[in-house]
C-alpha positions as CSV (number, residue, x, y, z in Angstrom):
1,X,34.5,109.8,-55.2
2,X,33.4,106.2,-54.2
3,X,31.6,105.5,-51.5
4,X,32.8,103.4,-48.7
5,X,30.3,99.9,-48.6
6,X,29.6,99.4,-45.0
7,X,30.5,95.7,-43.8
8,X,28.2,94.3,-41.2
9,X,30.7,91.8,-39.0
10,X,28.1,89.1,-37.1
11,X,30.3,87.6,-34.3
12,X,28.6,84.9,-32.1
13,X,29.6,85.7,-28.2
14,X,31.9,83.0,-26.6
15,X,30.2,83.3,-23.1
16,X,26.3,83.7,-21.7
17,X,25.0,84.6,-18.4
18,X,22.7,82.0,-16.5
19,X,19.4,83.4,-18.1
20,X,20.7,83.3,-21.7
21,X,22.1,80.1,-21.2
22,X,18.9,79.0,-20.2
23,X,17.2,80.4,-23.1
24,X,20.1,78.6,-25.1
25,X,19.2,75.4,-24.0
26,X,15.4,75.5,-24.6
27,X,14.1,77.7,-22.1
28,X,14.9,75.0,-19.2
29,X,14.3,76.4,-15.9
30,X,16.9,78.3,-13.2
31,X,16.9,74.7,-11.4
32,X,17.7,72.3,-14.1
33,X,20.7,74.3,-15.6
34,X,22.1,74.3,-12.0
35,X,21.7,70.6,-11.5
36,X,23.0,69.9,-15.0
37,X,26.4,72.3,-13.2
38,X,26.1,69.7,-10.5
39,X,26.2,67.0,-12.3
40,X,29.2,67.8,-13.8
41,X,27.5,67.9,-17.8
42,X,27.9,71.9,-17.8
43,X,30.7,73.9,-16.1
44,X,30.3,77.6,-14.9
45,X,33.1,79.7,-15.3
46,X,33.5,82.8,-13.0
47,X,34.5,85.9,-14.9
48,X,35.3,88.8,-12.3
49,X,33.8,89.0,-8.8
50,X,31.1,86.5,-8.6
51,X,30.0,87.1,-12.6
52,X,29.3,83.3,-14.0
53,X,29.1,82.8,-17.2
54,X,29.0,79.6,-19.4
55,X,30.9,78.7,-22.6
56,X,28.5,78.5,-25.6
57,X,30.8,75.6,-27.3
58,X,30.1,73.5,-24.2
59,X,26.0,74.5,-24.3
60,X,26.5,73.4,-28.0
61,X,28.0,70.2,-27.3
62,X,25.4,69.3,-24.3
63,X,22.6,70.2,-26.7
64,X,24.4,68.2,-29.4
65,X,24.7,65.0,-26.8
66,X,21.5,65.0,-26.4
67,X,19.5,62.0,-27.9
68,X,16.6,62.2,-30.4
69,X,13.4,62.3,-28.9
70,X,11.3,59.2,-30.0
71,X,8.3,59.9,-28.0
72,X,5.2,60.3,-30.5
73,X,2.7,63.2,-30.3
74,X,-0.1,62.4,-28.5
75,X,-2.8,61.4,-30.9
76,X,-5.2,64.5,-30.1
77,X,-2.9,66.9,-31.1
78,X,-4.0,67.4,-34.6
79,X,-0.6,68.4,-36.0
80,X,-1.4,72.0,-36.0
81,X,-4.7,71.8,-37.8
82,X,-8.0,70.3,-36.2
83,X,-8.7,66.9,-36.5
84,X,-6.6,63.4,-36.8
85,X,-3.8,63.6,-39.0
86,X,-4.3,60.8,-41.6
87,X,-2.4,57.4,-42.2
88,X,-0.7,59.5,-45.4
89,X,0.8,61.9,-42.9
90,X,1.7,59.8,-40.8
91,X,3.3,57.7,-42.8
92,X,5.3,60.6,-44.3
93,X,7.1,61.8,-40.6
């Protein structure tokens, strides 16, 4: 008799609570996802008595609003190994 194959079924959740948000949006603190809710760039949505959660499409799209960073490293960082990165490295970023 054959064997039934087991299928694994990974579904991403459509809502997180305040700390996974948080998490979800770079581990940014209690404070700065609640002013982002103030200033109108994220929306909490009340599920239930008092249970807020917010819309992982919307996280996505504030994260994806978001500008590239063009701040250098500082130069004493090393790049994850001791010492100055070279010019080659550098010139390779």
């Amino acid at each position: 008799m054959a064997e039934k194959q087991k299928v694994i079924v990974s579904i991403e959740p459509a809502l997180l609570d305040k700390e996974a948000a948080q998490l979800f949006l770079g581990g940014i603190s209690a404070t700065a996802l609640d002013r982002l809710c103030v200033a109108k760039k994220i929306t909490r949505r009340l599920i239930g008595r008092g249970s807020v959660r917010f819309r992982v499409s919307e996280l996505r799209s504030y994260v994806e609003s978001c500008p590239e960073s063009d701040i250098p490293p500082p130069p004493n960082c090393g790049y994850g190994r001791a010492g100055k990165p070279t010019e080659e490295a550098m010139d390779s970023k």
